[in-house]
C-alpha positions as a Python dict, from the first residue, in 0.01 Angstrom:
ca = {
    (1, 'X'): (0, 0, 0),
    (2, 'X'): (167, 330, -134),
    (3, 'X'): (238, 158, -443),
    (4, 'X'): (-130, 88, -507),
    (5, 'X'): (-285, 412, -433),
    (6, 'X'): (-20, 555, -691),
    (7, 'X'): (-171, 337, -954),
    (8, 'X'): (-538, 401, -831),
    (9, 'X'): (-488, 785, -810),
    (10, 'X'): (-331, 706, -1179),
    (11, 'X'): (-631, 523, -1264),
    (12, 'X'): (-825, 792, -1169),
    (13, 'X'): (-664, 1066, -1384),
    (14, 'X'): (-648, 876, -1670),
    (15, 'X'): (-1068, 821, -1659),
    (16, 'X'): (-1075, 1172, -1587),
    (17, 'X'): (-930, 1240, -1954),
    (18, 'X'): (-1135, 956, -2075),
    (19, 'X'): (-1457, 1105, -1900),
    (20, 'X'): (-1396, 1494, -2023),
    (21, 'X'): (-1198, 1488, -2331),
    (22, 'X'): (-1347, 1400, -2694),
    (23, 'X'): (-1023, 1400, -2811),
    (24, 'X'): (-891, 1096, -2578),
    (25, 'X'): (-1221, 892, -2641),
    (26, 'X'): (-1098, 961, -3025),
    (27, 'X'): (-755, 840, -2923),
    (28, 'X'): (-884, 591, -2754),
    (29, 'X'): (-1134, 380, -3017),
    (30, 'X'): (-868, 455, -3322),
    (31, 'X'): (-598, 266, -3061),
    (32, 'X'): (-848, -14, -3035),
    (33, 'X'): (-939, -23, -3401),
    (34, 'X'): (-556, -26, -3474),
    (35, 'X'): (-480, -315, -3265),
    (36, 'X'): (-783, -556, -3388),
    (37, 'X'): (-696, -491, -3701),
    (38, 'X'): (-339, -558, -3680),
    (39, 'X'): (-448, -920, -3672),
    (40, 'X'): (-510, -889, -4011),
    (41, 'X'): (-144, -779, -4089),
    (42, 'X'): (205, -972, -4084),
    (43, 'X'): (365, -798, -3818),
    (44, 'X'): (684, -864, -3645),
    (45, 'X'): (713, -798, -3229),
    (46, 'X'): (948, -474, -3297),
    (47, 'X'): (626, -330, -3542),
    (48, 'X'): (380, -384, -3238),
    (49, 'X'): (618, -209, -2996),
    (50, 'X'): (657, 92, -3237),
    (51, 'X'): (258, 96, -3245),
    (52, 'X'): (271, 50, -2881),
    (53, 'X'): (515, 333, -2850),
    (54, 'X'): (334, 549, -3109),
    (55, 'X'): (-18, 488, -2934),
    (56, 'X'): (101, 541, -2595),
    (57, 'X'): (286, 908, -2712),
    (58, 'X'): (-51, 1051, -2823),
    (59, 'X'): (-224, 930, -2555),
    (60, 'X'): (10, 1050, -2331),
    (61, 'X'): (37, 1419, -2516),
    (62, 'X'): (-359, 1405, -2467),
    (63, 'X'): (-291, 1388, -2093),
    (64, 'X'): (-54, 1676, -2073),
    (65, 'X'): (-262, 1886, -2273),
    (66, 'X'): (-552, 1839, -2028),
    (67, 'X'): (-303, 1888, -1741),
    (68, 'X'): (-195, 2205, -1916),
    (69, 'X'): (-561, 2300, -1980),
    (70, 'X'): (-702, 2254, -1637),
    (71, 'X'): (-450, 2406, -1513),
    (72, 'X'): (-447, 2748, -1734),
    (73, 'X'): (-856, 2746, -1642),
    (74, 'X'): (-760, 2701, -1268),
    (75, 'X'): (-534, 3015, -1304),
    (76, 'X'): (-746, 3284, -1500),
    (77, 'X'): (-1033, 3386, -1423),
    (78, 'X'): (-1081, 3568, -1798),
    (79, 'X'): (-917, 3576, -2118),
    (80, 'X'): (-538, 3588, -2105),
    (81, 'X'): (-275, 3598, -2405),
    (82, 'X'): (-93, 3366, -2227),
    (83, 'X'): (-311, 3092, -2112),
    (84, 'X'): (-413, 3101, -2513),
    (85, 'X'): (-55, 3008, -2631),
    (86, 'X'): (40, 2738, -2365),
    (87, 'X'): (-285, 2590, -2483),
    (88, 'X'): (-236, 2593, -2799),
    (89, 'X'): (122, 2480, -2739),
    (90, 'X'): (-26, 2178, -2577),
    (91, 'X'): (-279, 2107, -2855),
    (92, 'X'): (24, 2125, -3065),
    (93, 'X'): (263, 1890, -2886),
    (94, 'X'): (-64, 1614, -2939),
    (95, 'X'): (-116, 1726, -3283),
    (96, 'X'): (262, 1628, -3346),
    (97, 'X'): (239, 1342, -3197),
    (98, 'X'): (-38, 1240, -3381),
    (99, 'X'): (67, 1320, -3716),
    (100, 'X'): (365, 1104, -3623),
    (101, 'X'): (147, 812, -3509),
    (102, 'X'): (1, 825, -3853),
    (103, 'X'): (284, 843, -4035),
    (104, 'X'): (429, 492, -3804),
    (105, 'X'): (87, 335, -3894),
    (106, 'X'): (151, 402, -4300),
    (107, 'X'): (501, 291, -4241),
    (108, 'X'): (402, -67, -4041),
    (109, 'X'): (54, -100, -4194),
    (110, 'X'): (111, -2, -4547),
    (111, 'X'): (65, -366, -4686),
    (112, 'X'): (-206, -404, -4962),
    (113, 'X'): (-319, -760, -4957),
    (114, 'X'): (-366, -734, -4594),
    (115, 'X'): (-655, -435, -4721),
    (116, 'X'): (-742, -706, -4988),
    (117, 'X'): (-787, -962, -4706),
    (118, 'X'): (-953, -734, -4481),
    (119, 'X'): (-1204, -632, -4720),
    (120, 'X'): (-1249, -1025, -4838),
    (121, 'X'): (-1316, -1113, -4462),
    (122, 'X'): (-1555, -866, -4438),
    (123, 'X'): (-1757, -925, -4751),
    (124, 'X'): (-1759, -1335, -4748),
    (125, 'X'): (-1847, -1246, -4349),
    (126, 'X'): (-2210, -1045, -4346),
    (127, 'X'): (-2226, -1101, -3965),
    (128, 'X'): (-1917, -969, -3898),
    (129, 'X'): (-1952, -644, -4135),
    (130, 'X'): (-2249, -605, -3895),
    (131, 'X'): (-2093, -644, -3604),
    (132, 'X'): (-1808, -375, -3765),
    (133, 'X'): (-2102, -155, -3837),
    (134, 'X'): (-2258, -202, -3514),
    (135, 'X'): (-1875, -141, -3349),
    (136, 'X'): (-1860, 187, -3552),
    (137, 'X'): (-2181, 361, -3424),
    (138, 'X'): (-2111, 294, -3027),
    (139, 'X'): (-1786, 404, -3110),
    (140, 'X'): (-1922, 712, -3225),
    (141, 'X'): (-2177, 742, -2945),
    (142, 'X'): (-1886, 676, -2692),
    (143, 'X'): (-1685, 956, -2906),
    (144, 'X'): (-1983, 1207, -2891),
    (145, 'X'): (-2112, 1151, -2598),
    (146, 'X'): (-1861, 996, -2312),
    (147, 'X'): (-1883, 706, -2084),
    (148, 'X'): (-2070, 963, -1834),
    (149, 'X'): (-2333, 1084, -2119),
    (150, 'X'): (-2394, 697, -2202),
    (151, 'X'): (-2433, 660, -1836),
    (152, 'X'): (-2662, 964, -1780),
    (153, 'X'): (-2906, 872, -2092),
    (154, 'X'): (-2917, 526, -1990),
    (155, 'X'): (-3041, 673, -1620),
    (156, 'X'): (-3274, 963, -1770),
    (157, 'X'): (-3439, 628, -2001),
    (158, 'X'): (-3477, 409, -1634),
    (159, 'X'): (-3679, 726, -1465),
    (160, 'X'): (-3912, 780, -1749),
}
């Protein structure tokens, strides 16, 4: 039982970063984006575990940098020097990480006639360039506005 509440409480945290950090949700859709749309490229099991890998470090680095951040704005009441630099230390261990995820994505995904056959999908497709389109602005919302703002509108809408 132990076991499962460790996962739950896991669970948890991770939704709390989902929930309160723009930058996660970010993480978050470009994963999902990456992964449909490696069907569309010729990719061997070791590429899709370094995208797993690379995905999973930013994400990851996104949840120690809220850590750090919650816990800096737990700790000081005002403005200290250095509650400044471990946060931006923090914000700097994702931003490497995600600079390195893009640079594994070039590496795996640089492969033009998959672009050629992604784009030739697309256009010989109009129903599924709509549903990309369509995929693209609740992605934004969700980016914007969080699972809990989606939630709250949607509420707000019901009582009116």
């Amino acid at each position: 039982m132990r076991l499962f509440k460790s996962f739950k409480y896991a669970f948890r945290g991770i939704v709390y970063c989902v929930n309160n950090e723009r930058n996660m949700r970010i993480h978050t859709v470009a994963a999902l984006y990456v992964f449909v749309f490696s069907l569309f490229f010729e990719m061997s099991r070791t590429s899709y575990a370094v995208v797993f890998l690379a995905v999973a470090m930013v994400m990851a680095a996104e949840l120690f940098n809220t850590v750090a951040e919650e816990l800096c704005d737990m700790s000081a009441a005002s403005f200290n020097p250095v509650v400044r630099i471990v946060k931006d230390m923090a914000a700097g261990a994702v931003l490497v990480c995600a600079v390195f995820a893009v640079a594994v994505g070039i590496c795996v995904f640089w492969q033009p006639a998959a672009f050629l056959q992604i784009f030739q999908f697309f256009t010989s497709k109009p129903l599924m360039l709509l549903a990309l389109a369509v995929s693209l602005v609740i992605s934004i919302v969700f980016i914007i506005s969080g699972p809990t703002g989606i939630r709250d509108r949607i509420r707000r809408k019901r009582e009116e």
